[in-house]
MDTraj code that builds the backbone (N, CA, C; nanometers):
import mdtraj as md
import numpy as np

residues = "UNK UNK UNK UNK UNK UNK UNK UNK UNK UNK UNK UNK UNK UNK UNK UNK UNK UNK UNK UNK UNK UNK UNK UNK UNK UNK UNK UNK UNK UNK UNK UNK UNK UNK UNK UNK UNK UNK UNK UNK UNK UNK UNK UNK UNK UNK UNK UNK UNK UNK UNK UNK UNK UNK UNK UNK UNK UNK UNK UNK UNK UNK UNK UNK UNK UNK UNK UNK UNK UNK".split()
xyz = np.array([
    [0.4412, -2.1610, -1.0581],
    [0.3731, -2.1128, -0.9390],
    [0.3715, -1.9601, -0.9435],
    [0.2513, -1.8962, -0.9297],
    [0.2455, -1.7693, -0.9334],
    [0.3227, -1.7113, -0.7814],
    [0.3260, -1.5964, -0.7416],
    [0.3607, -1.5311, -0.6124],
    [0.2622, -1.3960, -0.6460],
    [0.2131, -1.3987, -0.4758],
    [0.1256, -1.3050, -0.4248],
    [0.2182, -1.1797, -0.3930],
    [0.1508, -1.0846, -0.3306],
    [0.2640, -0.9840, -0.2116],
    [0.1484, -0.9899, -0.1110],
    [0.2199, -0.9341, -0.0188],
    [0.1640, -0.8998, 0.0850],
    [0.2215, -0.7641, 0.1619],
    [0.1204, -0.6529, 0.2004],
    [0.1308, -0.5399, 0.1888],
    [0.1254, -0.4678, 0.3580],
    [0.1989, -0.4234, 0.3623],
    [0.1686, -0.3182, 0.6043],
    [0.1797, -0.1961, 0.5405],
    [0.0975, -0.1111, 0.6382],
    [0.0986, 0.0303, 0.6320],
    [0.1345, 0.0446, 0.7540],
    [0.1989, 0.1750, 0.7888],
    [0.2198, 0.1828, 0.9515],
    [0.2264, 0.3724, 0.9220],
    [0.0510, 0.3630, 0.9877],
    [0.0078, 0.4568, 1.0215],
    [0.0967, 0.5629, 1.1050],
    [0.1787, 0.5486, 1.1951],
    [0.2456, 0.5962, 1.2436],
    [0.3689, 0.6727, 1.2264],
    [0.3723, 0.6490, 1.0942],
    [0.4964, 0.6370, 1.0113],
    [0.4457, 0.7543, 0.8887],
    [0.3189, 0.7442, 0.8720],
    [0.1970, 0.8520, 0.7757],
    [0.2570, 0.9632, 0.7836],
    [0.3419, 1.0845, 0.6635],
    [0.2821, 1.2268, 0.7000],
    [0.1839, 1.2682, 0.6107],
    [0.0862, 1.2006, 0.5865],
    [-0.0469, 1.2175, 0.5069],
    [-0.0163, 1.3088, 0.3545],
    [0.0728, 1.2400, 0.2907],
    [0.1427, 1.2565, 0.1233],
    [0.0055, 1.2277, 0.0658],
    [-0.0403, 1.1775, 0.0866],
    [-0.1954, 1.0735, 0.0257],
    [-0.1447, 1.0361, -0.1381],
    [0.0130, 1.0114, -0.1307],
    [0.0228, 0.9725, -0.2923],
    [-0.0230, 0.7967, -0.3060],
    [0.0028, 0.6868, -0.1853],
    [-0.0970, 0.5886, -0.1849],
    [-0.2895, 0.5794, -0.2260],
    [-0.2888, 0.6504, -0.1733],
    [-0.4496, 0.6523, -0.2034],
    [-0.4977, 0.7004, -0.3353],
    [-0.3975, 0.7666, -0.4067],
    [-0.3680, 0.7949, -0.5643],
    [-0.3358, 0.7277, -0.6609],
    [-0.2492, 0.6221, -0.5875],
    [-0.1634, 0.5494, -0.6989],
    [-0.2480, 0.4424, -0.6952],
    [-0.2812, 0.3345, -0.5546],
    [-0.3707, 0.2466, -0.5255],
    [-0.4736, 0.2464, -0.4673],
    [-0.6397, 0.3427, -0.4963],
    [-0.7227, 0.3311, -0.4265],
    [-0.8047, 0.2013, -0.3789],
    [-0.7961, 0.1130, -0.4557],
    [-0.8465, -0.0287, -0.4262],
    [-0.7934, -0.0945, -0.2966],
    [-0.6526, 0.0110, -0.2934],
    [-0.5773, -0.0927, -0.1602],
    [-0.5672, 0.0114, -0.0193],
    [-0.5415, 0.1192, -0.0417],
    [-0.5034, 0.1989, 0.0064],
    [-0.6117, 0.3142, 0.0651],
    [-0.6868, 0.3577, 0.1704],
    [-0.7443, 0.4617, 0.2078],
    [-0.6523, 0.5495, 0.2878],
    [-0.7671, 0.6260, 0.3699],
    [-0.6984, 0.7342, 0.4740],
    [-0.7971, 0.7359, 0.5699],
    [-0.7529, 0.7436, 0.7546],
    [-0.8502, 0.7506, 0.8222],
    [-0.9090, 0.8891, 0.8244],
    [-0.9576, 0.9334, 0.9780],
    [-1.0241, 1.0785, 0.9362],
    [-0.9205, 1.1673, 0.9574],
    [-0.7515, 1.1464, 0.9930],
    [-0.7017, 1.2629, 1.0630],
    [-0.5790, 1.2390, 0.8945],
    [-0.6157, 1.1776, 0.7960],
    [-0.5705, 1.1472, 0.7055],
    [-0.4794, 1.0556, 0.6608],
    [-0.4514, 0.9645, 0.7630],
    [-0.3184, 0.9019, 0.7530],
    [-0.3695, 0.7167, 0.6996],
    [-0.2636, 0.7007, 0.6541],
    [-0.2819, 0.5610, 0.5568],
    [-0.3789, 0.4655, 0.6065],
    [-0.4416, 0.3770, 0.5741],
    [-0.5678, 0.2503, 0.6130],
    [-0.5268, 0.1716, 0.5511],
    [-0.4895, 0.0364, 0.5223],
    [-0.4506, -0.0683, 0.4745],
    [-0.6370, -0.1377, 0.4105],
    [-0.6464, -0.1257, 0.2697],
    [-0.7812, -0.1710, 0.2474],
    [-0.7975, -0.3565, 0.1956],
    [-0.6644, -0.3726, 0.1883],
    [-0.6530, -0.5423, 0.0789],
    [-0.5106, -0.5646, 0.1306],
    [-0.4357, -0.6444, 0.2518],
    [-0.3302, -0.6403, 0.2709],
    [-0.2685, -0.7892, 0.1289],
    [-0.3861, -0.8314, 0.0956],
    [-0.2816, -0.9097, -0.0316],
    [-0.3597, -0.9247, -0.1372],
    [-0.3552, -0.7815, -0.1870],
    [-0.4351, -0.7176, -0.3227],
    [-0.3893, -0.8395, -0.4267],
    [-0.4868, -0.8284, -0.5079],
    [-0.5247, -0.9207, -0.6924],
    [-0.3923, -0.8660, -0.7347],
    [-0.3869, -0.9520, -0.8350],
    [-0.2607, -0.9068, -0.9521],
    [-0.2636, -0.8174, -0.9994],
    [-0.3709, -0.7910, -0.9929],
    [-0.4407, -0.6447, -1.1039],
    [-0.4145, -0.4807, -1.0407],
    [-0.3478, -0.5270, -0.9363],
    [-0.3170, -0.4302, -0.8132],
    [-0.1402, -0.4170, -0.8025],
    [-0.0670, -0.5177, -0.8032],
    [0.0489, -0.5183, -0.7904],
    [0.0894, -0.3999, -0.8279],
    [0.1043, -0.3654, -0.9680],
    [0.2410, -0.2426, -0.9661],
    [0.1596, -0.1073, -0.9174],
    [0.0563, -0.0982, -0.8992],
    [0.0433, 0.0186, -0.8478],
    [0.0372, 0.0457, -0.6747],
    [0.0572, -0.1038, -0.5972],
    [0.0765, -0.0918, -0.5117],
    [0.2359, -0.0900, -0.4983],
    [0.2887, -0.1463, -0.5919],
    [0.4654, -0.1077, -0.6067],
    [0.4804, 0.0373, -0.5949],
    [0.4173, 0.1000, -0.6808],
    [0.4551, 0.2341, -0.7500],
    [0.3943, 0.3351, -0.5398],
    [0.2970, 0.2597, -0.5492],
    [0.2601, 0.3513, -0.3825],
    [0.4084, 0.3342, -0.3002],
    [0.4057, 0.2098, -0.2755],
    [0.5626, 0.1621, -0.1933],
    [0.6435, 0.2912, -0.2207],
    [0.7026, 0.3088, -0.2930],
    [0.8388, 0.3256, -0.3861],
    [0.8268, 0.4934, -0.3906],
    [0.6864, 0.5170, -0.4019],
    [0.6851, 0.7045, -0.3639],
    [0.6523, 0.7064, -0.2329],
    [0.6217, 0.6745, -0.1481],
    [0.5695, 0.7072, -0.0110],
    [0.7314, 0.7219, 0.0668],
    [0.6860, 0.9040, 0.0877],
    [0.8029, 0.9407, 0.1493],
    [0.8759, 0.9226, 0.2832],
    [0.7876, 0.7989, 0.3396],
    [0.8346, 0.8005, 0.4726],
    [0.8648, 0.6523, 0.4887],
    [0.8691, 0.5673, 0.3733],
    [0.8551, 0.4602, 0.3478],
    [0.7080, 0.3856, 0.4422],
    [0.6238, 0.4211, 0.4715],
    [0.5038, 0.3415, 0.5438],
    [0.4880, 0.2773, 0.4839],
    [0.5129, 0.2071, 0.3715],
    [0.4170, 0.1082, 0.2975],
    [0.5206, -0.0439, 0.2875],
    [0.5314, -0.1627, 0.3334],
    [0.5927, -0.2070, 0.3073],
    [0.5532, -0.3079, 0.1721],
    [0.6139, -0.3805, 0.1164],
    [0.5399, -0.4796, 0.0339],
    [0.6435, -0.5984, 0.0197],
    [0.5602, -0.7265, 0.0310],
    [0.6755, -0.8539, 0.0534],
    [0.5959, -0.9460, -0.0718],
    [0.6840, -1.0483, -0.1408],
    [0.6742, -1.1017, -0.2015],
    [0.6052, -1.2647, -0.1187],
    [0.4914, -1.3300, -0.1329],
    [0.4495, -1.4259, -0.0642],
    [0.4171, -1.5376, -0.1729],
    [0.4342, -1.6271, -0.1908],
    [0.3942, -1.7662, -0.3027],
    [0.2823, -1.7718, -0.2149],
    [0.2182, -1.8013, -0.3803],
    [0.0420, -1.8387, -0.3881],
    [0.0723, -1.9594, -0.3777],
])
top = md.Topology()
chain = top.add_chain()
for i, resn in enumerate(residues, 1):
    res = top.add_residue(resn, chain, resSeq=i)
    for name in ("N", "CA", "C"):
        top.add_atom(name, md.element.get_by_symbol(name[0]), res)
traj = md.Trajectory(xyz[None], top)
């Protein structure tokens, strides 16, 4: 059985690093005052580690990411 993730941003939590929108643009935008947009909350495989790698630098931790079975 494969496993998905499943991904929250909490805008609120944003100090507009924009290293998400770098690491994962497929998943990840910015609204207009710059702060995180959630674009695919349970991005392709093809997405995983760079939505890891967003997680894991985002300095305020906003990004969460959970492991979900497909």
């Amino acid at each position: 059985m494969s496993t998905g993730i499943r991904v929250t941003a909490d805008a609120g939590r944003c100090v507009v690093s924009s290293l998400c929108v770098y690491r994962a643009p497929a998943v990840f935008d910015q609204d207009d005052d710059g702060h995180v947009t959630l674009l695919d909350p349970r991005p392709p495989v093809e997405h995983h580690e760079a939505v890891w790698r967003a997680a894991r630098g985002c300095p305020t931790r906003a990004i969460q990411v959970e492991f979900e079975p497909s």
